[in-house]
N, C-alpha and C positions, 0 to 999 in steps of 0.2 A: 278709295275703297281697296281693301283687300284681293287681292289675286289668290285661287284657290282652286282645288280639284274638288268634282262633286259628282256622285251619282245619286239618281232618284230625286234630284230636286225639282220642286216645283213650285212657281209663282203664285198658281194659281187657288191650291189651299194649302189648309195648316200639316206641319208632319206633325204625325204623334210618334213612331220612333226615328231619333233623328239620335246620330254621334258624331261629333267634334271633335276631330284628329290635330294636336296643338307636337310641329316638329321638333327634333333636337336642332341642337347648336353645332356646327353652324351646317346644316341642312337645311332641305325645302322639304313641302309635301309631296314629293316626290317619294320619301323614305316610307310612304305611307301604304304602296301599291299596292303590296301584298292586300290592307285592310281593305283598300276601296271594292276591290273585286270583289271578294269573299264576303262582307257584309253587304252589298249592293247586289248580286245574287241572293242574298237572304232577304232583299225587299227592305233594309233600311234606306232611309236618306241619310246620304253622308258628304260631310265637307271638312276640307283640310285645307285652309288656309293658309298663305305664305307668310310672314314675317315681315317688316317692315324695310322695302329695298329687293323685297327676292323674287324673284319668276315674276316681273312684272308686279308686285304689291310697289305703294309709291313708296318712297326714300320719308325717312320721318329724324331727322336728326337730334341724336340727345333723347330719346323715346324712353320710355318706362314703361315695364308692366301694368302698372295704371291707365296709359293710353292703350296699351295693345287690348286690354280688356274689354277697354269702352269701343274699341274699334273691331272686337269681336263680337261684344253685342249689337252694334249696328248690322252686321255682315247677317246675322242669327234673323235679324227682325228684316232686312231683305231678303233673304228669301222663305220668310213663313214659318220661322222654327221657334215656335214658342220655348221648348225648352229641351235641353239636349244631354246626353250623356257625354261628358268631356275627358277625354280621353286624352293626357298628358305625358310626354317620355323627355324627362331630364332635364333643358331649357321649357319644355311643354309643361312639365308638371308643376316650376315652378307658374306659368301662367294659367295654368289648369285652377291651382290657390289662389290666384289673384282674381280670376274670373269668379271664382266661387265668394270669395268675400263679398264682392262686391255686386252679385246677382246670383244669390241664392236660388232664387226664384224663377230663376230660370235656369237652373243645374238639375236635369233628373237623377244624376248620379255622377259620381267620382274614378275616376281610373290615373292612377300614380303611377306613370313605370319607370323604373330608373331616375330617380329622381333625390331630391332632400326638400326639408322644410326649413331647415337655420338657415338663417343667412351665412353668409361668407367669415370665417375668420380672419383675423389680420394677415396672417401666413398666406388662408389662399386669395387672398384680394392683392397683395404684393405678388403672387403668382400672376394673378390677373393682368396685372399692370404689367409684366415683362411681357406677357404674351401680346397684347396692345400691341408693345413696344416693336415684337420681332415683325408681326404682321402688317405693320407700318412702314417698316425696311425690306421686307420680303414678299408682301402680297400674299393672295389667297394659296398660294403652292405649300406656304408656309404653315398655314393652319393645314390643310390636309396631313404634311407630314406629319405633325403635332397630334391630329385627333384621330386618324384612322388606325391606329396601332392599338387604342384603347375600346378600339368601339366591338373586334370580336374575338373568339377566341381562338386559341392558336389551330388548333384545328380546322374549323372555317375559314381560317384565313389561307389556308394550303387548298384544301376541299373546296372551296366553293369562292375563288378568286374574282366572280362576279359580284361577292358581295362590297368589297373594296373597292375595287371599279367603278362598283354605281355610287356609291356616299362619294369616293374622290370626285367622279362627275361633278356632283351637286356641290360641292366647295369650289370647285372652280369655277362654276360659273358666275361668284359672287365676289364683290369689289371688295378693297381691304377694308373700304369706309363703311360699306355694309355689317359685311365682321365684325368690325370693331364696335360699331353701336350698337349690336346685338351682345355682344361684351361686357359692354358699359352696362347696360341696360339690366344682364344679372347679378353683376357684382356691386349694383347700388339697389337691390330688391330687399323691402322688409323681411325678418326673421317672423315667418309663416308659424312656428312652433306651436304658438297661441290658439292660433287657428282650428286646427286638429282638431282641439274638444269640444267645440265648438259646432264640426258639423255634423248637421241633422240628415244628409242624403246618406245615399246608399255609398259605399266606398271599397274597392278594390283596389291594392298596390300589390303590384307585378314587376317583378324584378328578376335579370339575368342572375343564376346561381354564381357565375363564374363574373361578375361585372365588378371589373377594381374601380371605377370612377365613383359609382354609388354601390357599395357592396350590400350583400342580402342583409348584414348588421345593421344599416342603413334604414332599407325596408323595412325588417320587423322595429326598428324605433316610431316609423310614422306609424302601424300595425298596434302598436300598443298602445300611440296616444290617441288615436284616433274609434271612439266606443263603436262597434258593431262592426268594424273592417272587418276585410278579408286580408289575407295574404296569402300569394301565389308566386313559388318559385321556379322558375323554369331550367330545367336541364340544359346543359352544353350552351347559354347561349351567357354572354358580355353584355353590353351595355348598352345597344340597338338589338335589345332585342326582338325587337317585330320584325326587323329584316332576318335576323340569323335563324328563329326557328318561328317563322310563322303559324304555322297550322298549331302549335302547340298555345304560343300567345292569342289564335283567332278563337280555339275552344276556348279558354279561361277569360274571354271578353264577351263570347256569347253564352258563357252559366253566367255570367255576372248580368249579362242584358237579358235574358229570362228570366233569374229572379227579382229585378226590378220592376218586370211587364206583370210578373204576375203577384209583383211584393203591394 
């Protein structure tokens, strides 16, 4: 089973608003705090699950989005949550898609941040494949260097030097073999594109204004394929953006879960 942060859960019966916080690469749900609080004060049930090898989730070698999916609707139907708002940033969003292909039915709704739906092109899959390669040679220090540079913007990154510190924490705590299958795992993921027009939930993508990994270009592409989106761009904030400007991502996640509650 999954290892996970949760408030408001409970065994005992069903949630009816329940959201499903799916982390970046390579984070844990840890990256999530800001939401756990602010939504769990507002009386949702919320779980954010770790990835496969991280905070205690077990090690699942050579894993696919496919497994993570079925192994997040097992996590979903333990503890009572028939169907939940999933809530996807970047490696999250692509399983946020996969989760949704493949159990509609229990998706209330869609949240895309920072994220894409194509698969990988040849360029960035041989990208892929070097960074395997250094993380293999240099361990988790390696990917921090690599990904915390991209994750805010240059201003927060001066201003509010906790936010750094806490994403490097969470890279460090994880093995290169972890990494690496978390790696694997989105650089061998279907091209989602198809997908898009296909769904029938409610759908919001949220995206850092200032985010060079997946830029707002980006966003508005899944926005246009996708019939009835939302798209919501957030000021000053890169690529985690729920850690850099929360209160502004927590509004634009609670008009999206009120117009659901009451769509």
């Amino acid at each position: 089973m999954l290892s996970y942060l949760g408030v408001n859960l409970s065994t005992s019966g069903i949630a009816k608003q329940a959201i499903l916080f799916l982390h970046a690469f390579p984070l844990s749900a840890g990256m999530w705090s800001p939401q756990l609080e602010a939504f769990g004060n507002a009386g949702y049930a919320v779980v954010a699950p770790n990835a496969f090898g991280i905070a205690g989730s077990r090690e699942q070698p050579g894993w696919t989005l496919t497994d993570y999916a079925h192994e997040l609707a097992k996590l979903l139907e333990s503890l009572n949550i028939e169907r939940a708002t999933v809530v996807g940033l970047s490696m999250g969003g692509y399983q946020a898609l996969e989760f949704y292909r493949l159990y509609p039915g229990k998706t209330a709704s869609l949240v895309l941040c920072d994220t894409r739906a194509e698969a990988d092109t040849p360029a960035a899959r041989s990208a892929r494949e070097e960074f395997i390669r250094a993380i293999e040679a240099e361990g988790a220090e390696e990917a921090a260097r690599r990904m915390i540079p991209n994750y805010f913007t240059a201003g927060s990154s001066v201003k509010k030097p906790e936010l750094s510190a806490g994403a490097t924490a969470m890279i460090r705590e994880q093995s290169a073999t972890v990494i690496n299958d978390a790696m694997r795992a989105i650089m061998t993921r279907s091209d989602a594109t198809p997908l898009l027009a296909t769904i029938r939930c409610p759908v919001l993508v949220l995206n850092g204004k200032e985010d060079r990994m997946t830029t707002p270009e980006t966003a508005e592409s899944i926005h246009e394929l996708t019939a009835g989106s939302t798209l919501r761009l957030l000021e000053n904030a890169a690529h985690i953006s729920n850690m850099e400007q929360p209160e502004a991502f927590n509004d634009a996640l609670l008009a999206h879960l009120e117009e659901v509650s009451h769509g």
